[in-house]
Backbone as a printed PyTorch tensor [residue, N CA C, xyz], in Angstrom:
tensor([[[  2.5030, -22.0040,   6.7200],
         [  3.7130, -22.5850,   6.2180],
         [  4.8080, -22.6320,   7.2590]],

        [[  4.4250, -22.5100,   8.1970],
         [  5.4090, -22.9750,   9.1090],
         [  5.8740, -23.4080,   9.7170]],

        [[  4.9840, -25.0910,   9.7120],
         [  4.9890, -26.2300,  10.1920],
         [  6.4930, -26.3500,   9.5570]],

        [[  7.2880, -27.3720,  10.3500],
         [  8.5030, -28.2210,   9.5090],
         [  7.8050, -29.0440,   8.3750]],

        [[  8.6970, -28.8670,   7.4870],
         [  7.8240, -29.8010,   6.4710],
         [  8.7680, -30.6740,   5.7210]],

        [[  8.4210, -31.7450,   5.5290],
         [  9.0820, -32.9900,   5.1310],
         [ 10.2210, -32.7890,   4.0940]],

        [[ 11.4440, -33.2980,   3.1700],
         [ 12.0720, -32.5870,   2.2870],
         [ 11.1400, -32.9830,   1.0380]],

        [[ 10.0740, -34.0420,   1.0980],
         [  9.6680, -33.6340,  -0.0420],
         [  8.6930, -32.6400,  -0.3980]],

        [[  8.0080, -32.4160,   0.8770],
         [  6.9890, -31.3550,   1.0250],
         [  7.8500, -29.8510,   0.6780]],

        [[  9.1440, -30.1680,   0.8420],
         [ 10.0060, -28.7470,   0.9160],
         [ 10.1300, -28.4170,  -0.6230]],

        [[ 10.3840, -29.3990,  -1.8970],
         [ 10.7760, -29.6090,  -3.3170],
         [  9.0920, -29.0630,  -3.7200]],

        [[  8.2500, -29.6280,  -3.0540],
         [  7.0970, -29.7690,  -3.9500],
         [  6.5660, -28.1190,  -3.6280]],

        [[  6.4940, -27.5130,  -2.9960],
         [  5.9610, -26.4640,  -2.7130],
         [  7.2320, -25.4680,  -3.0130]],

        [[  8.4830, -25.7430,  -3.2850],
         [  9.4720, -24.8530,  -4.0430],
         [  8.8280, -25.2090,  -5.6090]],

        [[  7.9940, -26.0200,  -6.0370],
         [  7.5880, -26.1570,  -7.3780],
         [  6.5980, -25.0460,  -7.3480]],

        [[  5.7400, -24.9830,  -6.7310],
         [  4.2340, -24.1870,  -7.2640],
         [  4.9470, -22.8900,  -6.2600]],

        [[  5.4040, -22.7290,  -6.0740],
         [  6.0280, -21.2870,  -4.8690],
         [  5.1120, -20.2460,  -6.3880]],

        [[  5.2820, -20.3300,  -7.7750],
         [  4.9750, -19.3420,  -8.1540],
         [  3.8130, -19.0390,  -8.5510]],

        [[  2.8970, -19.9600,  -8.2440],
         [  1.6570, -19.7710,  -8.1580],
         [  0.7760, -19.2500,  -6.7410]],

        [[  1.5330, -19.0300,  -5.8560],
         [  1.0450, -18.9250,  -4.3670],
         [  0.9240, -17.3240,  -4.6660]],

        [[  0.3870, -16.6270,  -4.1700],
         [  0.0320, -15.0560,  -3.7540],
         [  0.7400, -14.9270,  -2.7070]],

        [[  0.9320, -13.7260,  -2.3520],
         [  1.6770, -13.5830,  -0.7110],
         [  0.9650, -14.1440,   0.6280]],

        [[  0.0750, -13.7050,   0.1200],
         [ -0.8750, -14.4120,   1.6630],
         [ -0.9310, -16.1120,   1.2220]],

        [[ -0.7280, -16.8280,   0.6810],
         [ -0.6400, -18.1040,   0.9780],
         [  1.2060, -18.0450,   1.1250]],

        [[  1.5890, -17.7450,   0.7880],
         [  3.4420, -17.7520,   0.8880],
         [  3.6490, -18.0130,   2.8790]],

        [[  2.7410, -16.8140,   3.5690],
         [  2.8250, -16.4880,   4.6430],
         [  1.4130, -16.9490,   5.3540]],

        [[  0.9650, -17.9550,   4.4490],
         [ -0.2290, -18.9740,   4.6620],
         [ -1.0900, -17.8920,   6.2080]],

        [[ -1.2320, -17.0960,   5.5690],
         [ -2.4070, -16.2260,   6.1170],
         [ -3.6410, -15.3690,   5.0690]],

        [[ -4.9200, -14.7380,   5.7360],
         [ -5.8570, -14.6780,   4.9340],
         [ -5.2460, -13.3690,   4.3070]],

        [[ -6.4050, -12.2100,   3.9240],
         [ -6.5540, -11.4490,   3.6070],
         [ -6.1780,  -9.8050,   4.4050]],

        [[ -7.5410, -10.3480,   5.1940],
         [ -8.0370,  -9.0360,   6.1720],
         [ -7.0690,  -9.4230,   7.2070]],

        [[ -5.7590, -10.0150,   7.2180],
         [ -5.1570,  -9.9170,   9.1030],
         [ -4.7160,  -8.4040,   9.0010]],

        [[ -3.9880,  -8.8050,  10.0620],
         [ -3.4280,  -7.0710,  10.5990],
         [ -2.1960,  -7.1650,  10.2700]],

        [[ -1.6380,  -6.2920,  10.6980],
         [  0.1610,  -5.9210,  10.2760],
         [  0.5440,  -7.1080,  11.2420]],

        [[  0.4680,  -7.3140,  12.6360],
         [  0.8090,  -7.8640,  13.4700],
         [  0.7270,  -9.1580,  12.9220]],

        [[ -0.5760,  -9.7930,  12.6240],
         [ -0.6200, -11.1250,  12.0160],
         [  0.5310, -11.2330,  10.8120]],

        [[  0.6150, -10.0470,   9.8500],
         [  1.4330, -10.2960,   8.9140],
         [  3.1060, -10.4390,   9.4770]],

        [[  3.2420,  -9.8000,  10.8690],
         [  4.1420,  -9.8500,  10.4910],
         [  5.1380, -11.4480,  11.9450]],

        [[  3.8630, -11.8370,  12.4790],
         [  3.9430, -13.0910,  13.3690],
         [  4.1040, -14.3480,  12.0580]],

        [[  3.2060, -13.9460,  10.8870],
         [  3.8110, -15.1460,  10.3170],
         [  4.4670, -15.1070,   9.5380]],

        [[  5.0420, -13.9540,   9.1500],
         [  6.5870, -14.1210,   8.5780],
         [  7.7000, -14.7470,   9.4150]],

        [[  7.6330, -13.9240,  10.6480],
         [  8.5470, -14.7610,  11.3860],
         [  8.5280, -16.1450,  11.6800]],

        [[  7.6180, -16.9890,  12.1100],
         [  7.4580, -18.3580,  12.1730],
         [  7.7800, -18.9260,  10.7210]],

        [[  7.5270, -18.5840,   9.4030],
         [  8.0930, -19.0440,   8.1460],
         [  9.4370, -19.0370,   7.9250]],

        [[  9.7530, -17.7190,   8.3760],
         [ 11.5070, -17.0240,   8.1630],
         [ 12.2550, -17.9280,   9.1650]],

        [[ 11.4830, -18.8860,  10.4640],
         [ 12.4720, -19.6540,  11.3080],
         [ 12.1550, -20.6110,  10.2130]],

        [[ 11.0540, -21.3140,  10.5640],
         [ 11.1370, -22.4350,   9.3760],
         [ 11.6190, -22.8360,   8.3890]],

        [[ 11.8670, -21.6160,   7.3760],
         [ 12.6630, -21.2770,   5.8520],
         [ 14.4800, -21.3530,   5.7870]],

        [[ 14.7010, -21.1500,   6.8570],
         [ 15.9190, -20.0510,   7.1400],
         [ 16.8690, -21.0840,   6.5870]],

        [[ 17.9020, -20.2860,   5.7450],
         [ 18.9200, -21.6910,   4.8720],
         [ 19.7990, -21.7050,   6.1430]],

        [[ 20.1410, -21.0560,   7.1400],
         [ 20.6430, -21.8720,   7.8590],
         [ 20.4750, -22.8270,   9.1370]],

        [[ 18.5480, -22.9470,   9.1490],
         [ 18.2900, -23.7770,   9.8230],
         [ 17.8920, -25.1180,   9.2260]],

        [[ 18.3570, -25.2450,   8.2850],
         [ 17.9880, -26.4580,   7.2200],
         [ 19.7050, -26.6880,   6.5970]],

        [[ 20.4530, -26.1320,   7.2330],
         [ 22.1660, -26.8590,   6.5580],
         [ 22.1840, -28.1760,   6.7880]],

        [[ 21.2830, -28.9870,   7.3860],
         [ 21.1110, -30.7820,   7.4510],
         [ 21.0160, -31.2780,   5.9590]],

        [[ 19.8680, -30.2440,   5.0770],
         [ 19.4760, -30.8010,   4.5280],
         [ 20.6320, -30.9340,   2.6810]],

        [[ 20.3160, -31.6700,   1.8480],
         [ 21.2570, -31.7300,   0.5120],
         [ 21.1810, -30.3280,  -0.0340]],

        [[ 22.2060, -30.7650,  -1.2330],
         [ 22.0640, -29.0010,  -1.7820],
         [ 20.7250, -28.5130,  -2.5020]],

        [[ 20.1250, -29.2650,  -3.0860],
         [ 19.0200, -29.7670,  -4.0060],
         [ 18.0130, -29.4350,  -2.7940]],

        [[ 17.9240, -29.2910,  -1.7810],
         [ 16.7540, -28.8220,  -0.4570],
         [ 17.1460, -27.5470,  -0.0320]],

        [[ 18.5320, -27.6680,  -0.2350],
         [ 18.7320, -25.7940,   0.1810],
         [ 18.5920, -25.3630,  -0.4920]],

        [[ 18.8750, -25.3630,  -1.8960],
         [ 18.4770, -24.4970,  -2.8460],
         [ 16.9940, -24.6150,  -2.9620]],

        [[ 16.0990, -25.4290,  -2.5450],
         [ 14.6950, -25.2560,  -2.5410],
         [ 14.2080, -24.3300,  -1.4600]],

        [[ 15.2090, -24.4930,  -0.2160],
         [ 14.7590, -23.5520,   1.1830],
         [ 14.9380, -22.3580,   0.6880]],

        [[ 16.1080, -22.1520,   0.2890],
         [ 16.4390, -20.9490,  -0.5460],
         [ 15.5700, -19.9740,  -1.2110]],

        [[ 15.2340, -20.5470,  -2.0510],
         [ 14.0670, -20.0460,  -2.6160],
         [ 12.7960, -19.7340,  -2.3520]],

        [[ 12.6690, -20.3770,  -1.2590],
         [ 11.4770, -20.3010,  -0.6560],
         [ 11.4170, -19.1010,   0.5720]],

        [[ 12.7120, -19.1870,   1.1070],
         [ 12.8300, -17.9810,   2.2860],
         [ 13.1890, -16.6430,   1.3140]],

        [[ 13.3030, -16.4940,   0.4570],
         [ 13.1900, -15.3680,  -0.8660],
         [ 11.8540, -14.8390,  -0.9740]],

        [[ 11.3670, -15.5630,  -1.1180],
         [  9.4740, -15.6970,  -1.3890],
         [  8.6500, -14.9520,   0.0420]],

        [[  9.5340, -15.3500,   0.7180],
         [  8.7750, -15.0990,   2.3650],
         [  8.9820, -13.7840,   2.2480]],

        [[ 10.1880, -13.5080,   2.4710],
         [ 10.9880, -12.0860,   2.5200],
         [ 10.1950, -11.1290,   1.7280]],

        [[  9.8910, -11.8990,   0.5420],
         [  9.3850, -10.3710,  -0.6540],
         [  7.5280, -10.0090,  -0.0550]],

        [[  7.0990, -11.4850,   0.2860],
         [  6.0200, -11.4140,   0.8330],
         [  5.7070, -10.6150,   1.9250]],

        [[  6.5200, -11.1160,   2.9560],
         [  6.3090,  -9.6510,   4.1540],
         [  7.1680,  -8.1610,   3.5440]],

        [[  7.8640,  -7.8470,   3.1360],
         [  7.9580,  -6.5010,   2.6450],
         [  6.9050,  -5.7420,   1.6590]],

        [[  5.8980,  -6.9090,   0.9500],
         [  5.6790,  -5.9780,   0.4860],
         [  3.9690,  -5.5410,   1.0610]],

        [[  3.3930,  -7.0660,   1.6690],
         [  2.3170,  -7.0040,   3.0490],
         [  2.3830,  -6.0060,   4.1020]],

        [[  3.7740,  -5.8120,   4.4370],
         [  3.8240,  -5.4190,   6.0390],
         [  3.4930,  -3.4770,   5.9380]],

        [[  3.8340,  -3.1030,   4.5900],
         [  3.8050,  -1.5740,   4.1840],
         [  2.4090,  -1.3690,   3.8890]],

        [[  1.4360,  -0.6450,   4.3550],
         [ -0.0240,  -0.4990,   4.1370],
         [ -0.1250,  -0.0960,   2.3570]],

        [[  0.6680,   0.8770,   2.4100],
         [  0.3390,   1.5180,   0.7090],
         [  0.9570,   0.3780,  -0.5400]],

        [[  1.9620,  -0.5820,  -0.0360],
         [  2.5100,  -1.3680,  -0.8360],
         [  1.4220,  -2.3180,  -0.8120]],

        [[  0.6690,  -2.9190,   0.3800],
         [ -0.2850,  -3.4380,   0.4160],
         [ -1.3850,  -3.4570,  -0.5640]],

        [[ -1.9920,  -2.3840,  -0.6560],
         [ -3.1750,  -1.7990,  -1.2510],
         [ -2.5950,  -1.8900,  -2.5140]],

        [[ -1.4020,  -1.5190,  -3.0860],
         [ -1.2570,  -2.0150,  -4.1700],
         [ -1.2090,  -3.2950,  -4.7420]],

        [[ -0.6130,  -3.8390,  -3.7670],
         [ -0.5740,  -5.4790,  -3.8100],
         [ -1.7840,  -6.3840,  -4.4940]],

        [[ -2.8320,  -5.2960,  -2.9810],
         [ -4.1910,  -5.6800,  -3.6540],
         [ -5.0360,  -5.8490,  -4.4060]],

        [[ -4.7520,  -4.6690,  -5.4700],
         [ -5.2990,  -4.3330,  -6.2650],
         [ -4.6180,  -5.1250,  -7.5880]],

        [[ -3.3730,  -6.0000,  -7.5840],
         [ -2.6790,  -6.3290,  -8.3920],
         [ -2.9040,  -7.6640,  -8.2280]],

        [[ -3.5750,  -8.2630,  -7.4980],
         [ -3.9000,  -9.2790,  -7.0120],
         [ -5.4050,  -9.4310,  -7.5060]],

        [[ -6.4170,  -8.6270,  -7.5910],
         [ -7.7820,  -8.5820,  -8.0390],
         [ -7.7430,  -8.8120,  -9.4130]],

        [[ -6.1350,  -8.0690, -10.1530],
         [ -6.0720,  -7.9440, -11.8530],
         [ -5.3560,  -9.8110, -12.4410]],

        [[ -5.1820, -10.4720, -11.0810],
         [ -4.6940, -11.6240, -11.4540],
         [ -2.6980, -11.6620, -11.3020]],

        [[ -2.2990, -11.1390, -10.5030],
         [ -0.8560, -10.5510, -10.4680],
         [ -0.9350, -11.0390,  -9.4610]],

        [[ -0.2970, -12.3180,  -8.8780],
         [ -0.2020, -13.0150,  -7.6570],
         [  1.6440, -12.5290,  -6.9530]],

        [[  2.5740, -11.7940,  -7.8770],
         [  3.6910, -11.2160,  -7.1700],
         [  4.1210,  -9.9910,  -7.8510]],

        [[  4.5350,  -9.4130,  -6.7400],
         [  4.6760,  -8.2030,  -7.6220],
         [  6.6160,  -7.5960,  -6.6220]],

        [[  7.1460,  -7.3600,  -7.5070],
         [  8.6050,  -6.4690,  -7.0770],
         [  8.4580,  -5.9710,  -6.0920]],

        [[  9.1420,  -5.3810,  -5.2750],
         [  8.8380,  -4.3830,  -4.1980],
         [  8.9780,  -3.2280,  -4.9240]],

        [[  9.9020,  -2.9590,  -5.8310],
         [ 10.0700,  -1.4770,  -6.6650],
         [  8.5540,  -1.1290,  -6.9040]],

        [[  7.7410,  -2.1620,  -7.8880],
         [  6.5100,  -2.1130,  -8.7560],
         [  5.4830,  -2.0420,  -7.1930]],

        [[  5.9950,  -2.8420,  -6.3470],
         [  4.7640,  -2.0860,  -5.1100],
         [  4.9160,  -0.8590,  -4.8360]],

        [[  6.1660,  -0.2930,  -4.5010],
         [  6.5470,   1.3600,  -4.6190],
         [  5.5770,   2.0170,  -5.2050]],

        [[  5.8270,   2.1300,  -6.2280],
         [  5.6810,   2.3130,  -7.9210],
         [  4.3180,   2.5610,  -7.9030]],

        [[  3.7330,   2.0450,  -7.8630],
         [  1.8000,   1.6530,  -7.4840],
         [  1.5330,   2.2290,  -6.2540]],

        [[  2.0620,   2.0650,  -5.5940],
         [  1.2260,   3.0320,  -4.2710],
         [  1.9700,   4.6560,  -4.2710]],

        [[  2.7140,   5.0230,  -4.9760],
         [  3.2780,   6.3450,  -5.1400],
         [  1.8430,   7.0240,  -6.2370]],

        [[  1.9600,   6.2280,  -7.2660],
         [  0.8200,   6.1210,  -8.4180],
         [ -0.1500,   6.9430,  -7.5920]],

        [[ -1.2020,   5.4720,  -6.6890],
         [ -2.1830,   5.6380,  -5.9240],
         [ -2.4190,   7.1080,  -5.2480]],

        [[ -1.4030,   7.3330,  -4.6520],
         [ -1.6800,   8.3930,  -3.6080],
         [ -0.9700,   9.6420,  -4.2940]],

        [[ -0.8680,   9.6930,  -5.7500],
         [ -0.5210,  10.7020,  -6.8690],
         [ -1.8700,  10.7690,  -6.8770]],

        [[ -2.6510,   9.9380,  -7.4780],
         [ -3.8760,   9.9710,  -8.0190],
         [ -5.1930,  10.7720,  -7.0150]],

        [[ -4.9730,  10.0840,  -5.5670],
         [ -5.4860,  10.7010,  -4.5070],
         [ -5.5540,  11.7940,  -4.3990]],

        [[ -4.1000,  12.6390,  -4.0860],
         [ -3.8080,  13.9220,  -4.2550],
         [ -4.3930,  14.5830,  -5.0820]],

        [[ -4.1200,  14.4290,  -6.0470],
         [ -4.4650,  15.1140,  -7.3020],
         [ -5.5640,  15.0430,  -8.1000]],

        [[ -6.1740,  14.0570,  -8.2330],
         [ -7.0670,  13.7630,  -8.9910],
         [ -6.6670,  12.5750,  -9.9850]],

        [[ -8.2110,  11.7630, -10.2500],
         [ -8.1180,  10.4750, -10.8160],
         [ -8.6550,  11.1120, -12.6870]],

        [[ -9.5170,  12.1430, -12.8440],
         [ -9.6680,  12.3800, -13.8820],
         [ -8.6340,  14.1050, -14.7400]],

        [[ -8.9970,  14.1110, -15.7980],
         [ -8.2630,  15.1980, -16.4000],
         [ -9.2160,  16.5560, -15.6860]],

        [[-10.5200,  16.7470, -15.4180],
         [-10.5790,  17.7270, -14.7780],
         [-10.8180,  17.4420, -12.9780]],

        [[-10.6170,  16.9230, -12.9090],
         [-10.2240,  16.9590, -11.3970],
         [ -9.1310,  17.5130, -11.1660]],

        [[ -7.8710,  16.8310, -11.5540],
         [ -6.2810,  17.1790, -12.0560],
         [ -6.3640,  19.0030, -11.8820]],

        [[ -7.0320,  19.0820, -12.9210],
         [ -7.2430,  20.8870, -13.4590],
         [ -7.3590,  21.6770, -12.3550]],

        [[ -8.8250,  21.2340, -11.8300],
         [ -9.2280,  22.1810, -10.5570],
         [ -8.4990,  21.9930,  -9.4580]],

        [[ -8.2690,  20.8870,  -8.8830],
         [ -7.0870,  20.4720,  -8.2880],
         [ -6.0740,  21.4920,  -8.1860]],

        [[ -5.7880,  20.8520,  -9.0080],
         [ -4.2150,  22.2730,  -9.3400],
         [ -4.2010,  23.4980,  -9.2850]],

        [[ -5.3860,  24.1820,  -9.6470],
         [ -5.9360,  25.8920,  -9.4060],
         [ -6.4050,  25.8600,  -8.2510]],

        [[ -6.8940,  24.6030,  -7.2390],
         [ -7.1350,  25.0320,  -5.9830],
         [ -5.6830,  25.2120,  -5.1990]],

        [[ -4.5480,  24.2870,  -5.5860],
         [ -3.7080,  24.1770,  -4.6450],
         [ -2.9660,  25.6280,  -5.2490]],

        [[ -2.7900,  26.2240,  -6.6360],
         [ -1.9380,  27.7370,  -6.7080],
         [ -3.3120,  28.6380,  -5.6720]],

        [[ -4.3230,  28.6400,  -6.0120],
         [ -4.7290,  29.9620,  -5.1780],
         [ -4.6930,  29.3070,  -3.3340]],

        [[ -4.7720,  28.4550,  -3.3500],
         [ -4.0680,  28.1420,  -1.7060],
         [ -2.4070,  28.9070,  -1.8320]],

        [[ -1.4450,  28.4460,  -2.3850],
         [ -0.7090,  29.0190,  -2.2830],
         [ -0.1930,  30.4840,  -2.3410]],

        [[ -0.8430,  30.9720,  -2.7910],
         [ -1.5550,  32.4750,  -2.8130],
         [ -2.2900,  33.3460,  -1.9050]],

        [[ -2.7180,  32.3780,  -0.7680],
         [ -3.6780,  32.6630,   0.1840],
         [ -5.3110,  33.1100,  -0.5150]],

        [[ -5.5550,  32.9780,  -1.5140],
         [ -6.9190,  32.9440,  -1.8600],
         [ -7.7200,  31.6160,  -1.5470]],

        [[ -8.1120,  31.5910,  -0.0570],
         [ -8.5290,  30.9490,   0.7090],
         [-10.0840,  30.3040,  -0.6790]],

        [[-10.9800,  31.7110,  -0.9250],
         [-12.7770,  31.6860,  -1.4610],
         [-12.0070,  30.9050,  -2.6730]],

        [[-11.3230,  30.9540,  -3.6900],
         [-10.5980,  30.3960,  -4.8910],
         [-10.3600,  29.4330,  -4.5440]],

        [[ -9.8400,  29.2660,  -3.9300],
         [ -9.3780,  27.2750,  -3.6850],
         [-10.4650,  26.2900,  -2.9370]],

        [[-11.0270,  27.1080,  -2.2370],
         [-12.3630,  26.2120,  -2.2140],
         [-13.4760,  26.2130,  -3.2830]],

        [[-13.3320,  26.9660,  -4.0350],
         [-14.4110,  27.3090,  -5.1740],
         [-13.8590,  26.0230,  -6.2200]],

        [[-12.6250,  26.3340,  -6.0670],
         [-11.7220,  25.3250,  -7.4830],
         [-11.6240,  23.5220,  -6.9300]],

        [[-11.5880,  23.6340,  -5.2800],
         [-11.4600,  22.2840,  -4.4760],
         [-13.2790,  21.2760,  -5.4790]],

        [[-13.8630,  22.2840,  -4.5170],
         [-15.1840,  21.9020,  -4.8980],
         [-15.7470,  21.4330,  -6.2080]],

        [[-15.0180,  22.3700,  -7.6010],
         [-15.1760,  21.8610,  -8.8580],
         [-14.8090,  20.4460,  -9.0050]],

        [[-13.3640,  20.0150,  -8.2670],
         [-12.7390,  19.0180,  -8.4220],
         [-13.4730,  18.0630,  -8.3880]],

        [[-14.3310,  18.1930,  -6.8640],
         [-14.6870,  17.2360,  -6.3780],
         [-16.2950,  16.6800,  -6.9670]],

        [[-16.3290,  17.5930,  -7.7150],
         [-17.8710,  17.3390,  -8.4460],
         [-17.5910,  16.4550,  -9.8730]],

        [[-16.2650,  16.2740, -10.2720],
         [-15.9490,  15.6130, -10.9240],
         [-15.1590,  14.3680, -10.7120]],

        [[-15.0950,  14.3110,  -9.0480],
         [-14.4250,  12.9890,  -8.3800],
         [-15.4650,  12.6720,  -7.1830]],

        [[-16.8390,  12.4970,  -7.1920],
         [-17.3730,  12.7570,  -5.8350],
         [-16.7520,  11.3310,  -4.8150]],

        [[-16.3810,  10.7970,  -5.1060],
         [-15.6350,   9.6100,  -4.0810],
         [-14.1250,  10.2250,  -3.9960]],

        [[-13.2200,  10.9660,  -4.0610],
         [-11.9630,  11.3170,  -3.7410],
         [-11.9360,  12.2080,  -2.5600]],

        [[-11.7350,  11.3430,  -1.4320],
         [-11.8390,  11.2890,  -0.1060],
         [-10.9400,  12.4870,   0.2150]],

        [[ -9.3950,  12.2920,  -0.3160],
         [ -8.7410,  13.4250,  -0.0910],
         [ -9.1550,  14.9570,  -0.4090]],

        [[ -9.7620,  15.1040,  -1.8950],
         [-10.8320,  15.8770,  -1.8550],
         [-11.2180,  16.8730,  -0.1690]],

        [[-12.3340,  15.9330,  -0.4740],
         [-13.4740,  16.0450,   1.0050],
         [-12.7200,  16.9040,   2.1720]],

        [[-11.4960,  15.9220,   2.6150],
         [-10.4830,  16.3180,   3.1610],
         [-10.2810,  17.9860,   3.6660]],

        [[ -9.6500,  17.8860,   2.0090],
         [ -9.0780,  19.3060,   1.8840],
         [ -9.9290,  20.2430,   1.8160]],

        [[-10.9070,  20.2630,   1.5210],
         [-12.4280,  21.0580,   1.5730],
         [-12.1360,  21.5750,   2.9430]],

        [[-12.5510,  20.5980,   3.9770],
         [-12.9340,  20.9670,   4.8780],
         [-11.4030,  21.9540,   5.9090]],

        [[-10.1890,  21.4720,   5.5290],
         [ -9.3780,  22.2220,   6.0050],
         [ -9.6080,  23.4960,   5.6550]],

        [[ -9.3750,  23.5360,   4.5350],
         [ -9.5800,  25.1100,   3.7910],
         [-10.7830,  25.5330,   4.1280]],

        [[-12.3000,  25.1600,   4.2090],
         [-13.0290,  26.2180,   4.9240],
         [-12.8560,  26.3200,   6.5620]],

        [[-11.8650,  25.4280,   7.3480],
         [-11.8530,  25.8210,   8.4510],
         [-10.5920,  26.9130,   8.6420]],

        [[ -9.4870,  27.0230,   7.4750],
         [ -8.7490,  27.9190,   7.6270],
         [ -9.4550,  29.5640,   7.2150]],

        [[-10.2690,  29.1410,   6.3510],
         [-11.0100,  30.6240,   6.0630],
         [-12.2820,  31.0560,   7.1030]],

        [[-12.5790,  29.9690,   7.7000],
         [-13.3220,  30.5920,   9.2590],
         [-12.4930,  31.2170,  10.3310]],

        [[-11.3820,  30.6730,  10.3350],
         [-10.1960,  31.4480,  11.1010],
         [-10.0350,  32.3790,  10.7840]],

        [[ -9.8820,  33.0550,   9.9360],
         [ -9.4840,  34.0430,   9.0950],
         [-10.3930,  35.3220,   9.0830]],

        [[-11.4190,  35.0380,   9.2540],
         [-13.0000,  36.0190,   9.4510],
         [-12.9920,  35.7420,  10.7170]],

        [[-12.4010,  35.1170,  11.8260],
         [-12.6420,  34.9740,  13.0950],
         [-11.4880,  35.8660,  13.4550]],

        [[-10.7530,  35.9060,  12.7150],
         [ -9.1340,  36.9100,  13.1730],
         [ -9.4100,  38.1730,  12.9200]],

        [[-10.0450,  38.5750,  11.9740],
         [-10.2950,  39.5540,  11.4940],
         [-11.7440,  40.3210,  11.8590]],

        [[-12.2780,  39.8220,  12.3060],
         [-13.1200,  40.4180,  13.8210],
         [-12.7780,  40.4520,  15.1420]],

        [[-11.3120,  39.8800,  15.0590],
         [-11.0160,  40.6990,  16.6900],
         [-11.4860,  39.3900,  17.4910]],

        [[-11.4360,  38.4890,  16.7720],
         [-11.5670,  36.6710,  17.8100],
         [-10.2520,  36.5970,  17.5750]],

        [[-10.0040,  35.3690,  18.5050],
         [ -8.0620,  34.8950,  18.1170],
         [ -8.5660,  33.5520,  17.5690]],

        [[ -7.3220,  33.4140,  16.7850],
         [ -7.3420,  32.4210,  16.2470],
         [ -7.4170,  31.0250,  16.2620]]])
């Protein structure tokens, strides 16, 4: 979209603007990178810009208008990886725009869910692993990590934390034989 485009090409695509997804807004695919996302915002945002179009009637600015709105929400909410992934996923459910708050919102969600757990006993053990971590009951929180994870076996963060915690409790039997830490 960042060819100059004709004023009627400018009206007609301020018509369907709300059917476009972000990646057609910023007429790029899927899989680019941040960099791609954020090279073609800029080439749109010159293109868009209401004050590089003050030539045009009010009836075209208020279409540019609207359209450099669209860009804007598009790269803010592309250019953030976790707003992204939400994006994405809101995009699979048929949600072609979403707020930047509600991208917030969803990737706070997400990486609640991560943390913690996606089911009610994951959540549980979860939570009794992270008090006996806080406790320093190193054997308890991996005992309780591990429950979690037998009830989330894809929760990566999980896995994660497993492995910190038995490398902090190998330290720990390594300190306590007179190895350093």
């Amino acid at each position: 979209m960042s060819d100059v485009l004709a004023p009627t090409e400018i009206l007609a695509l301020a018509k369907i603007l709300d059917e476009l997804d972000y990646y057609q807004v910023l007429h790029i695919g899927t899989g680019v990178s941040a960099t791609d996302v954020r090279q073609a915002f800029h080439a749109s945002s010159r293109a868009f810009h209401p004050d590089a179009n003050r030539h045009l009637d009010a009836d075209h600015r208020k279409a540019i208008a609207r359209i450099a709105t669209r860009v804007t929400e598009a790269y803010t909410v592309l250019r953030d990886p976790k707003r992204r992934r939400a994006y994405d996923e809101a995009l699979r459910e048929g949600q072609n725009r979403m707020q930047i708050a509600e991208a917030e919102a969803r990737a706070e969600q997400q990486a609640t869910v991560e943390l913690e757990g996606a089911t009610p006993n994951g959540r549980r053990y979860s939570a009794l692993a992270r008090q006996d971590e806080s406790r320093g009951d190193l054997t308890a929180a991996i005992r309780n990590l591990q429950t979690a994870a037998t009830f989330e076996p894809g929760n990566v963060h999980f896995k994660n934390k497993l492995q910190q915690l038995r490398a902090a409790q190998e330290a720990q039997r390594r300190g306590k034989k007179g190895f350093p830490i």
